[in-house]
C-alpha positions, 0 to 999 in steps of 0.5 A: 773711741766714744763712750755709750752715751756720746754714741747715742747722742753724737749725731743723732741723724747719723742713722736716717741719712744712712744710705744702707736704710731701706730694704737690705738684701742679704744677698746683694754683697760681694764675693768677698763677704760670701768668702768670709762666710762660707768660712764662718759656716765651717768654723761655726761647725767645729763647735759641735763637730766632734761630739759624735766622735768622742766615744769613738776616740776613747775607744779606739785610744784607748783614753778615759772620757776626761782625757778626751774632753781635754779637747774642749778644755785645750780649745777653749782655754787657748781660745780665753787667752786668745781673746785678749790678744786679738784685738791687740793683733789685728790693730797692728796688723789689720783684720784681714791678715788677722784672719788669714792668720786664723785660718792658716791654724786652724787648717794647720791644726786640724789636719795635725789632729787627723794625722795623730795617734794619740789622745795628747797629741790631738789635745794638744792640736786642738789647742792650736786650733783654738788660737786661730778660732779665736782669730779668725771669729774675733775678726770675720764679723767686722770685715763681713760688714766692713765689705759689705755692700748690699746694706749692713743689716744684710750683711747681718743678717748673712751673718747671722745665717752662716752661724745658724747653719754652722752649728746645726750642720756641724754634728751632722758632719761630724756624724758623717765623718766620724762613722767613717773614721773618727779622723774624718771630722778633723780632715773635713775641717781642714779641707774646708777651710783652705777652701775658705782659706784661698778664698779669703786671699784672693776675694777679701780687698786689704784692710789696714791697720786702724790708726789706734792700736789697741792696749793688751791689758785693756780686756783686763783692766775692764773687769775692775767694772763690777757689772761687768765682771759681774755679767762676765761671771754669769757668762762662766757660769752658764757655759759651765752647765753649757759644756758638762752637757756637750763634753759629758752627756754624749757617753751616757747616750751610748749611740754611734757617731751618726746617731750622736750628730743627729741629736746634736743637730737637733740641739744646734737647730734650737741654738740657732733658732732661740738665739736669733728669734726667740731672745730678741723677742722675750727680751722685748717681752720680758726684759733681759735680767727677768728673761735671763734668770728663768732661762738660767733656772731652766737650765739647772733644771735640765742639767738636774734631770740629767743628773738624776737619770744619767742611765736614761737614754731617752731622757738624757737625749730629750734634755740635751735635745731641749737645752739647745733653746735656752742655750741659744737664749742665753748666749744672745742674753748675755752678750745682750747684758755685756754690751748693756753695762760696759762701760769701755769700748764695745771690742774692749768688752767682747773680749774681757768678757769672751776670756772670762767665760770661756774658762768656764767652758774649758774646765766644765768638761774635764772636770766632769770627767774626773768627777763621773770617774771618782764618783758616779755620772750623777755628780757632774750635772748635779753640781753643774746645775748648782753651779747654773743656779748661782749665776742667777744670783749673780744676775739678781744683783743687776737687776736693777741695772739691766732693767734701766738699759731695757727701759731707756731703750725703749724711749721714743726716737731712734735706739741708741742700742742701734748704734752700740750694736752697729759699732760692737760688730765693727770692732775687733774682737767683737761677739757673734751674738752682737750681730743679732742684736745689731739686727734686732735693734736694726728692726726696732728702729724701722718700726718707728 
């Protein structure tokens, strides 16, 4: 594995005798990657599946709001552990039986989450949905561009569109669903993919195992890295305001299920939209520390309007409605610093810093709970704003650092960036956000 700089400087013609260069088509590749992203499409979805559904579940079982926003935190705890095992697995066993991995889980869980009766016993299959999420994301980016064969910005780009469509049609779905019964989301899932599932077998060709199996510890010993740790904490920190608004903020709107997959069709809309247009841009702009800590102030900002007006349901909805475009900001942000200031391999990376802020993810919402519970609905947000705004303090210190990436990539010739990103979304476990940074710095070198 090369380091950043023998990336940049190892063949530096690599990119122009490319034969993939000119004119992609996202729409010009094998069954086999349609296959994968059909399936990215469902697994994208489960991010805001079961929003519309969580004041149906504490009804009907009769469970506390921090009971039933265990199912986040068992998802994205096991889905944090996960990722440091990820890479270890698919470099023995090779990424598509990695992925097929991924999706027998998660159809076997969420089919298990439907059939259940229980509030624990949903919690606890959804924490077995987690780990085959977490392998079937940390794999389904590189075998899309592994089996690409209509331009590997195309194959981005078809990324980058199942990811949109997943997270904007999730809660719609699960509105749907959930306004039938709230065991439709999980029976949704589960159907859709072992659609997706059987396609995999049967269309995605055989990948070995790569000749250089990965470390197990290699995700943790990368922390010892102050930048970063520093920007795997920003990353914590952030998805903690991120998951108090998706795992809390959908009790204090008092709307039926559909209603709730409307709102938060809205949000992932301008998830989608910020994330894949809006960051690239002010990046470019503004510069990623610069553009990152007004996001991240805005952020505290919103989750300060919550906190102040929990009883508002106008007001609740048009901030969790407006948090979607910063939280699209930040996620391309974030990994954006990530791969900027590693210092080890680009997958090695992804996963130190997907454990990292995934944990915050998982306790976010629980705690919320528990805290709403004890004392009011003010203080979840209050303290999630505050706990926000620490993370620009965290990205001050770097400044200085991510300011001299931005401003080396913007030397003449060809971005190295290009080849950094190229290479982070071949590897495994690599970041969905990679792959609109791969197209962004795909586009900044056809304008030279």
């Amino acid at each position: 594995m090369t380091t950043t700089t023998d990336r940049g400087a190892a063949d530096p013609d690599r990119r122009a005798a490319s034969p993939d260069r000119a004119a992609p088509s996202p729409f010009r590749q094998p069954k086999a990657v349609f296959a994968v992203a059909f399936a990215c499409v469902v697994s994208f979805m489960g991010i805001g599946l079961v929003d519309p559904i969580l004041p149906a579940l504490a009804s009907k079982l009769q469970a506390t709001p921090s009971q039933v926003d265990l199912l986040f935190t068992s998802y994205l705890i096991v889905t944090a552990v996960a990722m440091l095992v990820t890479g270890w697995v698919s470099s023995r066993i090779g990424a598509k039986r990695t992925l097929i991995a991924g999706l027998i889980l998660i159809v076997v869980f969420a089919g298990l989450a439907g059939a259940s009766g229980s509030i624990g016993g949903i919690v606890g299959f959804r924490a077995g949905w987690g780990l085959g999420n977490a392998l079937f994301i940390a794999t389904s980016l590189a075998v899309i561009v592994s089996s690409a064969s209509g331009g590997f910005s195309g194959a981005i780009i078809l990324y980058e569109t199942a990811l949109g469509i997943g997270i904007a049609s999730g809660p719609v779905l699960g509105g749907l669903l959930g306004n039938i019964s709230w065991r439709g989301p999980f029976y949704g899932v589960c159907g859709l993919m072992s659609i997706a599932l059987v396609a995999t077998i049967f269309l995605v060709p055989a990948t070995p195992a790569p000749a250089l199996r990965s470390s197990i510890t290699a995700p943790l010993v990368a922390l010892r890295h102050g930048p970063l740790a520093k920007t795997s904490i920003t990353g914590l920190l952030y998805n903690w305001g991120f998951f108090t608004i998706l795992g809390y903020a959908p009790f204090l709107m008092h709307l039926s299920a559909l209603k709730l997959g409307s709102v938060f069709c809205a949000w992932g809309i301008l998830v989608a939209i910020f994330a894949v247009f809006g960051a690239p841009a002010l990046r470019s702009r503004f510069g990623t520390a610069r553009t990152l800590i007004t996001s991240l102030v805005l952020i505290a900002v919103i989750l300060g309007a919550i906190g102040t007006f929990p009883g508002h349901r106008w007001v609740v909805i048009g901030a969790v409605i407006a948090s979607g475009a910063l939280i699209g900001l930040n996620n391309t942000l974030v990994t954006t610093a990530v791969m900027s200031v590693s210092p080890v391999p680009r997958g090695v990376a992804s996963a130190s810093y997907g454990f990292v802020r995934f944990i915050g993810g998982g306790i976010a919402p629980y705690l919320a709970g528990q805290l709403a519970a004890r004392y009011n609905a003010h203080v979840p947000f209050l303290l999630a704003a505050v706990i926000v705004l620490a993370g620009t303090v965290v990205v001050a210190s770097l400044r200085r650092t991510l300011d001299e990436t931005d401003a080396n990539e913007k030397l003449p010739g060809h971005s190295q960036v290009r080849d950094a990103e190229e290479e982070a979304v071949t590897e495994v476990p690599a970041e969905p956000e990679a792959a609109i940074l791969a197209e962004h710095a795909f586009r900044a070198d056809q304008r030279l």
